[in-house]
C-alpha positions, 0 to 999 in steps of 0.5 A, a space after each residue: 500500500 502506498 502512503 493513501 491505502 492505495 495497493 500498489 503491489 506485492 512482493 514475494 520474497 524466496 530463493 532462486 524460485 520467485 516471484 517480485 511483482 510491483 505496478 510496473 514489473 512482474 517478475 516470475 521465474 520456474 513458477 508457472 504463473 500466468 500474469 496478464 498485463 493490465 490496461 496500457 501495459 504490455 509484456 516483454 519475455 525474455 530468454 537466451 541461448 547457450 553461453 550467456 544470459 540476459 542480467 537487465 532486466 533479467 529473464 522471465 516476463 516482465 509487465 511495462 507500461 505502454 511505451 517505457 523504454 526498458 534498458 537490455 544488457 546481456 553478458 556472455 560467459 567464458 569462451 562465448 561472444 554475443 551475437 543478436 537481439 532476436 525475436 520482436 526486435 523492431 523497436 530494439 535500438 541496436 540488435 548487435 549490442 549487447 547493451 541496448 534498449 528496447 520500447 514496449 509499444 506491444 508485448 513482445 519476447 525477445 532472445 540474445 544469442 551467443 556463440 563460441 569464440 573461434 578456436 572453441 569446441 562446445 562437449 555436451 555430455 550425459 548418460 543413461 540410467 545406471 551411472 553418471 560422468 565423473 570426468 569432466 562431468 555429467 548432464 552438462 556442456 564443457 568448452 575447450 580450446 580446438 585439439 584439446 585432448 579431454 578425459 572422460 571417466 563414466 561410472 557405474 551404480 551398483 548391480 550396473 556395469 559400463 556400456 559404451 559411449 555413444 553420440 559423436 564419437 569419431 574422436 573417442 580412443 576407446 568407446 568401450 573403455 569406462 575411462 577413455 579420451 576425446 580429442 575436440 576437432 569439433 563441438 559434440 555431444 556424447 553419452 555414457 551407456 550403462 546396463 544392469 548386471 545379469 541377475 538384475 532387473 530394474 523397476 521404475 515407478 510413477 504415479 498420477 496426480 493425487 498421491 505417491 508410492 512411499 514403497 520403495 520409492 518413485 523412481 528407479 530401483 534395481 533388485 535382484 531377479 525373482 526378487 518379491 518387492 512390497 509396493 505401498 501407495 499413498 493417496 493424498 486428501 480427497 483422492 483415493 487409489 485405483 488401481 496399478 497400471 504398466 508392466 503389472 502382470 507379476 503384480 499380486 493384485 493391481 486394485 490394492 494400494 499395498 501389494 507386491 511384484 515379483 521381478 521376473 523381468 525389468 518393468 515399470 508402473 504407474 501408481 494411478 489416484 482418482 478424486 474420492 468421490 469422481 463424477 458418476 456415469 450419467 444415464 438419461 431417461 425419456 419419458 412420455 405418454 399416450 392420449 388420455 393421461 400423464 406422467 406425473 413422476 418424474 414427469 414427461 422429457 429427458 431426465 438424467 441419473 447416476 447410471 443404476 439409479 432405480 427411477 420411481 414412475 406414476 402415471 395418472 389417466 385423465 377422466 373416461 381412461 385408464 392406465 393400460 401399460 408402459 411400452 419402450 424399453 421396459 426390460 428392468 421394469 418391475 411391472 409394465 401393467 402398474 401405473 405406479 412401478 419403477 425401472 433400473 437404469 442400466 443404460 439411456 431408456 425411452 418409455 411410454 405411458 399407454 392409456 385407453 378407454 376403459 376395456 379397450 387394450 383387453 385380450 377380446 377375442 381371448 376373453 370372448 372365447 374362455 368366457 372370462 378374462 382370468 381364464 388361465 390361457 389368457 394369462 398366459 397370453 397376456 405375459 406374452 404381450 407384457 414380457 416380449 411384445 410390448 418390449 420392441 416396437 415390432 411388437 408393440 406395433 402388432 398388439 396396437 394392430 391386434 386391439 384395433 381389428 378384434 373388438 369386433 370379431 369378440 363381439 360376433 364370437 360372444 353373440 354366437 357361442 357355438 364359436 366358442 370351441 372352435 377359437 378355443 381350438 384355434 388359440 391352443 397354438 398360441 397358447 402353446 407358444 407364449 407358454 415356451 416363449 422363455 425358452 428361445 431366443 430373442 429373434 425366435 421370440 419375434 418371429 414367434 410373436 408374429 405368427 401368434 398375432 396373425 393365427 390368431 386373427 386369421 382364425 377369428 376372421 375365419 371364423 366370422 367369415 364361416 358364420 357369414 356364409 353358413 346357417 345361422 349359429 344358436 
């Protein structure tokens, strides 16, 4: 705050990982902060190559106000020489001076180059897993004078051996030797190879966002073959452990925070953490319903449930009709015939609610022959219709056909009862399917279906047909 209360920045004080912001500068170093430049103020991002760095303003990103002149210098190291100011260079005063200046009419990022001095060789150097470069060093880039003849030396962890040097290697007395020389006509780059004794394996581990693996350890680890290694993962608050991911097929059991692999080969896995409490799978439930009535829980549209979720239903028909069924895709219905039921979401489902006037989705010619509708074959019949028929549109589209030409032959067949046997006699074949139905299979079922709607209709329009041209029935 300055002297009126009015904020004017922070400051963040730590080591070679910081960040120091005020009004007209943000600096921000390895930390992955985003900072956006206000209004009438623009960014400069600077950075450098091998050889030398940027020490005013320093490298980063930094938040000028529009049109300041900012001052650049870059120095370069030992053996090294700047080159040019490169990047968004146009108000720059001098690409080729190291000390110059630049205006900040936009945001921009810019880059100082650096080059070696002639008569100099760079020597990058690095090495594989399983040792490291003494001499000179390791992960890192030497420089030498032109035919400087440099001794390199590699050495080996335990259970590992030296492999060979690879890379530029033309000038190498001994690629194969531990502790050997180069001779620097050039720049290069070269590794140390290093392998695992026989008898060893390696085993490297990892794992996701939301935890750690305490034992043995992340990283890589060497054991000795058959070796049997405890693994122990950690999750942090608010996540839970899955499952182990990678090279697990010695793993005693991959779902157990706490368990063991056996180091029959070299491998490596990943210790994967979830949230405790991870979004559910989604399944949708469309709803709707026929003339003369509604749905009243949960009502008519789209409706969205963990998937699993046992949905109630109620369906409410309007005065002069009643609930017939629930027609779609009923199979984890509990009961088509209620208005009131539930279904188990196992997936995205689309019900109906059907509704009629009252006597009107009855099995007439059925009921016409028997007499009555609680016959025993009617029953049957009728869980034919509600377990396979009305659980496709095929069927569902044949029982509409069946309720919309039978009242009229149930109504013949009632007014002449010596009828009666014969359906009866012609009903036995459809009886005798829907009693076997459960045994065959799904597309046996429909065609099964089929030929049920049709002998039955055929043989009541036969025997309408019959009547009508033979004497009159008593």
């Amino acid at each position: 705050m300055d002297k009126d209360g009015k904020f004017v920045g922070l400051v963040f004080a730590g080591t070679e990982n910081y960040v120091y912001i005020n009004k007209a500068q943000h600096i921000i170093n390895e930390l992955g902060i985003a900072v956006e430049p206000l209004e009438n103020q623009y960014s400069l991002t600077i950075s450098s190559t091998e050889g030398g760095e940027v020490t005013d303003p320093g490298e980063g990103m930094f938040i000028y106000d529009a049109e300041m002149v900012v001052p650049l210098v870059a120095e370069a190291d030992e053996h090294y020489y700047f080159v040019e100011w490169t990047g968004d260079v146009g108000t720059i005063t001098d690409v080729y001076d190291a000390t110059t200046t630049i205006t900040m009419n936009d945001s921009y990022s810019v880059t100082a180059n650096f080059a070696l001095d002639p008569g100099y060789y760079s020597l990058a150097i690095s090495s594989t897993e399983g040792g490291e470069v003494t001499t000179p060093g390791d992960e890192d880039i030497f420089v030498y004078a032109a035919n400087t003849t440099v001794n390199l030396g590699a050495e080996p962890d335990e259970h590992y051996h030296f492999g060979n040097w690879t890379g530029d290697v033309s000038t190498i007395a001994d690629v194969y030797a531990a502790s050997t020389n180069i001779t620097m006509y050039d720049s290069y780059s070269i590794t140390a190879n290093f392998e695992l004794n026989e008898g060893w394996y390696s085993l490297s581990i990892f794992s996701t966002e939301g935890g750690e693996v305490t034992a043995p350890g992340e990283g890589t680890s060497v054991h000795a073959a058959n070796t049997t290694v405890a693994l122990i993962a950690e999750p942090n608050v608010g996540y839970q452990f899955l499952r182990w991911t990678g090279n697990v097929s010695t793993i005693a059991d991959v779902y157990a925070a706490s368990t063991n692999i056996t180091m029959n080969a070299s491998y490596s896995i990943t210790a994967t953490f979830q949230t405790s409490h991870p979004e559910p799978v989604m399944a949708t439930l469309t709803v709707s319903s026929t003339t003369g009535g509604s749905v009243t829980t949960p009502g008519e549209g789209t409706f969205s449930y963990p998937l699993g979720t046992e949905v109630s239903l109620v369906a409410e028909a309007v005065s002069g009709y009643q609930f017939i069924y629930w027609s779609g895709d009923v199979s984890t219905f509990s009961d088509v015939d209620a208005a009131e039921t539930t279904i188990i979401l196992n997936g995205d489902y689309s019900i109906i609610a059907n509704f009629g006037r009252p006597g009107f989705f009855q099995c007439f010619i059925a009921t016409a022959a028997y007499g009555t509708p609680m016959a025993e074959e009617i029953e049957i019949l009728r869980g034919f219709r509600d377990e396979y028929l009305l659980t496709n549109p095929v069927g569902t589209t044949l029982v509409e056909f069946y309720y919309r030409v039978s009242p009229p032959i149930a109504e013949f067949i009632t007014e002449h009862p010596s009828l009666k046997p014969i359906v009866r006699v012609g009903l036995l074949p459809a009886v005798a399917m829907s009693a076997v139905a459960v045994n065959i299979t799904v597309d046996e079922k429909t065609i099964g279906a089929v030929l049920l709607v049709l002998i039955s209709v055929a043989l009541a329009v036969w025997a309408t047909r019959r009547r009508g041209r033979g004497p009159e029935y008593t």
